[in-house]
C-alpha positions in Angstrom: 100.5 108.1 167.2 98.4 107.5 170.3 95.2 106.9 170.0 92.6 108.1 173.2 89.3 107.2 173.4 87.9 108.2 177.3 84.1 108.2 178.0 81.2 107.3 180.3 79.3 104.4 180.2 76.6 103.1 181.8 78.0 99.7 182.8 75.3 98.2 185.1 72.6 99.6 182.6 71.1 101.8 186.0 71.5 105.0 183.9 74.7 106.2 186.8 77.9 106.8 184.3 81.2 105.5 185.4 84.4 106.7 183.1 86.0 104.2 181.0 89.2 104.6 179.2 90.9 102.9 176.3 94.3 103.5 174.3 94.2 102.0 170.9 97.3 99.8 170.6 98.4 99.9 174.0 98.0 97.2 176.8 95.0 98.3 178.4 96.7 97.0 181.5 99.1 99.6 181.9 98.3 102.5 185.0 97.9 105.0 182.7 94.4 103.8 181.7 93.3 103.4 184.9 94.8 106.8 186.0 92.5 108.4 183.9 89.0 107.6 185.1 90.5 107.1 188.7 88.0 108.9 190.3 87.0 106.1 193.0 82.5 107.2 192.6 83.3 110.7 192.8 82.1 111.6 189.6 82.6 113.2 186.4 83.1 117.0 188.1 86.0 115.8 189.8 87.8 114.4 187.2 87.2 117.6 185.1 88.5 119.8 187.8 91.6 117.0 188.5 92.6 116.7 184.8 92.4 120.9 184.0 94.5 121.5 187.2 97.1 118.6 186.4 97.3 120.2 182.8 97.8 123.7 184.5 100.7 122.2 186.2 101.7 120.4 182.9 102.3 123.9 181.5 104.1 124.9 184.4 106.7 122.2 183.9 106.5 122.8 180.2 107.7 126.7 180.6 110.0 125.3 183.9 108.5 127.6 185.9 108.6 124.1 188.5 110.7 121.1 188.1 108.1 118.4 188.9 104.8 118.1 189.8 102.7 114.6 191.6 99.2 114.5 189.8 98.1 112.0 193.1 94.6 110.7 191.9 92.6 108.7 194.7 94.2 105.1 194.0 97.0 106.1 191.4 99.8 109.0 190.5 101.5 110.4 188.3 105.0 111.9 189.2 105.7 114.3 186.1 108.5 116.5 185.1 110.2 116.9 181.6 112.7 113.6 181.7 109.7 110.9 182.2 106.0 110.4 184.1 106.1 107.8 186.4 102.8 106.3 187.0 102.6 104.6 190.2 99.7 102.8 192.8 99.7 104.4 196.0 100.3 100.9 197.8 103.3 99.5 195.7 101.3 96.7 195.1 102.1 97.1 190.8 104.9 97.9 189.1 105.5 101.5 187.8 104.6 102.4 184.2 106.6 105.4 182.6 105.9 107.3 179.7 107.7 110.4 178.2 106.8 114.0 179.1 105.0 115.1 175.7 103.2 111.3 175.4 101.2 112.2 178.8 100.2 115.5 178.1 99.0 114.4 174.5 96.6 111.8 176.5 95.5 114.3 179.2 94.8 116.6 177.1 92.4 114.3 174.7 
């Protein structure tokens, strides 16, 4: 069971929300945490709109109307298709995390 809690907090106490991620029982290092509120000050809208149309192509894979699919964020990706999700840094700086097909689109879609 995974266990997703994403929301905004006001972490400098100047009433601007930034998004915030946790994953009960999971190192809160991993990428996929900080995949989900990757959003580099662009705001809440954005990830709304980057999260529906990465689920969109979620359901594409699902029904294999398209093999794979790269969910690029602004620092972080996500290279998807039914065998695993690679979750990757755009400058190879840290390792890769993977996680199985129907374990990411649980999270995104919580």
């Amino acid at each position: 069971m995974i266990n997703v809690k994403f929301s905004w907090i006001d972490m400098w106490k100047d009433g601007s929300l930034e998004p915030h991620c946790s994953i009960l029982n999971i190192n809160e290092d991993l990428n996929i945490t900080h995949f989900l509120i990757d959003d580099e000050g662009l705001g809440i809208g954005h990830l709304q709109k980057w999260i529906k149309n990465g689920l969109e192509e979620i359901d594409k894979i699902s029904k294999k109307e398209i093999s794979e699919y790269d969910m690029w964020g602004q620092t972080l990706g996500a290279l998807i298709s039914l065998d695993k999700v690679t979750i990757y840094w755009g400058d190879e700086e840290y390792p890769d995390d993977y996680l199985e097909f129907d374990q990411f689109k649980i999270i995104l879609s919580n």
